[in-house]
C-alpha positions, 0 to 999 in steps of 0.5 A, spaced: 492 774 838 496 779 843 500 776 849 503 779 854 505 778 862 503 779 868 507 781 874 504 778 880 509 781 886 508 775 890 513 773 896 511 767 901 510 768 908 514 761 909 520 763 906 523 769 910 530 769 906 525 772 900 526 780 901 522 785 898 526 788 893 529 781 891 521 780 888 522 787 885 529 785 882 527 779 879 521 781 876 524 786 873 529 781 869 524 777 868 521 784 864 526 786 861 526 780 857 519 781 854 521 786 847 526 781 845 522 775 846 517 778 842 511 779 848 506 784 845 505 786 853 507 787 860 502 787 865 502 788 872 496 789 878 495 793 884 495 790 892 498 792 897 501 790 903 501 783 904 506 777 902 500 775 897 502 781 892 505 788 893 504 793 887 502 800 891 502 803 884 502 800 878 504 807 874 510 807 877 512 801 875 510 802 868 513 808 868 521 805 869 519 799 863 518 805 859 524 808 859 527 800 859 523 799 853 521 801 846 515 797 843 513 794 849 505 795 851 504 797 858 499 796 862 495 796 868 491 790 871 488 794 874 487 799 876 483 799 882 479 804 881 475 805 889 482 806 892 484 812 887 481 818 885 479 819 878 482 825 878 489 823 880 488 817 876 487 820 869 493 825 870 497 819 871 496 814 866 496 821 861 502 822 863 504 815 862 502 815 855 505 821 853 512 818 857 512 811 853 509 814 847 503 811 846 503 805 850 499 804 855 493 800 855 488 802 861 485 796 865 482 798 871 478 793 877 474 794 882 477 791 887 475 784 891 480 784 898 476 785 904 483 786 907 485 792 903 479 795 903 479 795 911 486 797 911 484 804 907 478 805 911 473 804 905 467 800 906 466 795 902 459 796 900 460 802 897 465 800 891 460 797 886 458 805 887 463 808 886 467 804 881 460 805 877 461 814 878 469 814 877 470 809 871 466 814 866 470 821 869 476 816 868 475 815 860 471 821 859 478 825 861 482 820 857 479 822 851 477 830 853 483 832 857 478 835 861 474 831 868 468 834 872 463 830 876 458 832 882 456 825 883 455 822 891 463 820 892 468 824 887 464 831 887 469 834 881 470 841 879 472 842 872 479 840 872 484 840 866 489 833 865 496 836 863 499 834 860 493 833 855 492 826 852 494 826 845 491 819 843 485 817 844 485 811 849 479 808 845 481 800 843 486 801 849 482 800 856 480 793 859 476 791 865 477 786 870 470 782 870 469 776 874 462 778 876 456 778 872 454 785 874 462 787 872 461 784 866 456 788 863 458 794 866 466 792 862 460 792 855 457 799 857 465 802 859 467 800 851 472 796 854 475 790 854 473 783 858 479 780 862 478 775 867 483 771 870 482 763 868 479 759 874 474 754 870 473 750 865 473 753 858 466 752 857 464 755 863 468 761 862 465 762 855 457 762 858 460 768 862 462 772 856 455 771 852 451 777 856 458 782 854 458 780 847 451 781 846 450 788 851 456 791 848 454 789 840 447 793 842 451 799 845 455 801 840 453 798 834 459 793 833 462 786 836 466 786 843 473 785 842 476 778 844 477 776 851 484 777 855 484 771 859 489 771 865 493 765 868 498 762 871 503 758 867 509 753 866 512 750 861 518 745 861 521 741 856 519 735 860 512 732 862 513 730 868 517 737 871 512 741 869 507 737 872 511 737 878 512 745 877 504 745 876 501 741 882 506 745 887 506 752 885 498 753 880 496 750 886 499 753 892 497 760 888 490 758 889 491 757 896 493 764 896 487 768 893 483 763 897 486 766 904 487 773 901 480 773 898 477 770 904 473 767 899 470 762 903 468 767 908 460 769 910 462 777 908 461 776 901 453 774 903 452 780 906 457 785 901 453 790 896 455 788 889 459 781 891 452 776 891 455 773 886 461 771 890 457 770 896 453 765 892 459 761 891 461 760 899 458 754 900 459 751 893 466 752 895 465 750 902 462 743 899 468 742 894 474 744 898 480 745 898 483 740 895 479 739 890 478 747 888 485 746 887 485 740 882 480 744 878 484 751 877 490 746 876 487 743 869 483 750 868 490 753 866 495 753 860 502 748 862 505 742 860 511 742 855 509 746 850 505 741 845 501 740 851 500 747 852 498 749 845 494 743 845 490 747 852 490 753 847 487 750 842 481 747 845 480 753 848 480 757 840 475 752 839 470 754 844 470 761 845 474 764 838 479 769 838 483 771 845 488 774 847 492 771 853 497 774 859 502 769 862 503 769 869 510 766 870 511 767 878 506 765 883 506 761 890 514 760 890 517 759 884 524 760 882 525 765 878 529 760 874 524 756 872 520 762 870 525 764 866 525 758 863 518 758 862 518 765 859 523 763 854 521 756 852 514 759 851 517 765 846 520 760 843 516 754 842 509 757 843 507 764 840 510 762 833 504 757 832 500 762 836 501 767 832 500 763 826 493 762 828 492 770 827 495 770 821 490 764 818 484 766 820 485 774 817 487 770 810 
C-alpha cells in the first residue's frame, strides 16, 4: 500500500484573518514532515481563484518540495488537462522529474468547476473532447520526448520535450475518474484510478469493475490498485475527532457543493457530465444535511483503531488500495491537522503496512 497526502489549499471565505500566504506556509510545514514521518507521497491539486482551493500550478509547487526533499513522491492530483496545453504540460512535468530524480507521479483531470472553466473562457462542453485529444499527446511525449497532433484542438507540430525524460512514466500516471465515462477512459490511458471518497465502500467498488475488466482486455494485465482520496481526522480521543469530523469533513462537503454547483440544472445539459447531471435531483431530494451525514461515514476518522477498522472493512470489499489523506479542509487548525498527520504515521501506517507485507508472504 503507498500512502500519501493531499494539499487542498482551502481558506474559508468567513474567516478574513486567514491570508493566502499563511494557507501556502502551513501547508508547507505540514509537508515538510512527510519524509520523516515515512508518507510514501505528497500530492496536491490544481484550482483556482476562489477560497475553496487555490493551486494555479501544481508543478510549481512540486518543484520547491523537490529541492525540500530527497525520497518523497511528488505528485499532481491533477492536472487539469483542458486548462493547459499538452505541450507545456509535458515539458513541465519532464523537467520535474529530472529536477526530483524521478519522482514525479503524473495525475491528471478533467476538471468539474463551471466556474474555473467560465473564468478561462473555455466552454465547458468541449472538455471531455479535448481531455480525450490532449491526455495521449501527453503520456506519448513522456515516453518518446517527442509531441506532434493534428487533431481539432491542439494542432501540434513535431515538437522535442527538452530536457528529454529519461525514465519511462509507465507505472506513474494516475487519472481522476469519478465518472464513468472517465473511468474507462483512466483504463485506456494505462493509468491509475483515483477517486475521491464520497460513497459507501460497496458502491465505490461497483464503480472500479468496468476499469478493472477494460484495462485487463487492453493491456493483457491487472489494473493496479485504486488510489482512494479522503478527508481525514484522527485524534486520540473518540469524542474529539467526532467533534472534529462533523464540523470540518462535513463543512468541506458544503464547499465542493457550492464550488461544484453541484446541485445545479447546468450539469443536465453539459456534454460529457450526464453522470452528474443525472444525480442533481437525487441530491436535491437528500439534501444537505443528510449529503453531509453520508460523506461524513464514507471517510477514514476516529482514534486510530477506529480508523484502521474503516480501512479494513474497506480491504475486505475492494482489496488492495493505496489511500492519500487530506488533513486541512473547511477550517481546521493546523494544529489539529498536524496532529492528525503525526498520530496517523505513528499509530496507523505500521499496521497499514503490514497489511502489505502479509499478503506478498
Amino acid at each position: 500500500m503507498q500512502i500519501g497526502t493531499l494539499a487542498l489549499f482551502q481558506r474559508q471565505s468567513y474567516d478574513d484573518s486567514v491570508t493566502d500566504s499563511q494557507v501556502y506556509q502551513e501547508e508547507l510545514k505540514l509537508a515538510s514532515q512527510l519524509e520523516a514521518q515515512g508518507y510514501d507521497s505528497h500530492w496536491c491539486v490544481e484550482h483556482h481563484f476562489e477560497d475553496y482551493s487555490f493551486c494555479p500550478d501544481n508543478v510549481v509547487y512540486l518543484s520547491h518540495l523537490a529541492a525540500m526533499t530527497k525520497t518523497l513522491k511528488l505528485a499532481t492530483g491533477a492536472v487539469i488537462v483542458p486548462w493547459n496545453t499538452p505541450l507545456r504540460v509535458a515539458e513541465k512535468i519532464a523537467l520535474l522529474d529530472e529536477l526530483s530524480g524521478g519522482r514525479v507521479i503524473f495525475g491528471m483531470g478533467r476538471g468539474l468547476s463551471k466556474r474555473e472553466y467560465d473564468q478561462f473562457g473555455i466552454d465547458m462542453d468541449t472538455s471531455r473532447d479535448r481531455f480525450d485529444e490532449a491526455a495521449p499527446m501527453i503520456l506519448n511525449a513522456l515516453e518518446t520526448g517527442v509531441m506532434e497532433g493534428n487533431g481539432k484542438y491542439y494542432p501540434q507540430p513535431l515538437a522535442k520535450i527538452r530536457p528529454a525524460p529519461t525514465r519511462t512514466f509507465k507505472g506513474r500516471v494516475t487519472q481522476v475518474a469519478m465518472s464513468p465515462d472517465s473511468a474507462l477512459e483512466c483504463a485506456t490511458n494505462r493509468a491509475q484510478m483515483m477517486v475521491f471518497v464520497q460513497k459507501p465502500v460497496e458502491e465505490q467498488n461497483a464503480d472500479f469493475v468496468p476499469y478493472r475488466e477494460l484495462y485487463q482486455k487492453l493491456h493483457n494485465e491487472p489494473a493496479p490498485p485504486p488510489l482512494m482520496a479522503g478527508i481525514t481526522v484522527c485524534h486520540q480521543d473518540a469524542g474529539r475527532a467526532e467533534e472534529l469530523a462533523r464540523k470540518h469533513i462535513a463543512g468541506y462537503l458544503l464547499t465542493v457543493m457550492h464550488h461544484y454547483e453541484l446541485m445545479g440544472d447546468h450539469f443536465k445539459k453539459a456534454k460529457g457530465y450526464e453522470a452528474y447531471g443525472e444525480a442533481v435531483d437525487m441530491l436535491r431530494d437528500i439534501g444537505l444535511e443528510g449529503m453531509a451525514n453520508a460523506y461524513v461515514d464514507a471517510q477514514p476518522w476516529g482514534t486510530p483503531d477506529q480508523m484502521l477498522e474503516k480501512l479494513s472493512h474497506t480491504r475486505s470489499v475492494i482489496g488492495d488500495f493505496d489511500l492519500l489523506f487530506g488533513f486541512r479542509a473547511a477550517g481546521m487548525s493546523f494544529e489539529d491537522a498536524e496532529n492528525s498527520q503525526r498520530l496517523i504515521a505513528e499509530k496507523v501506517m505500521p499496521e497499514l503496512r503490514s497489511w502489505g507485507r502479509s499478503a506478498a508472504a
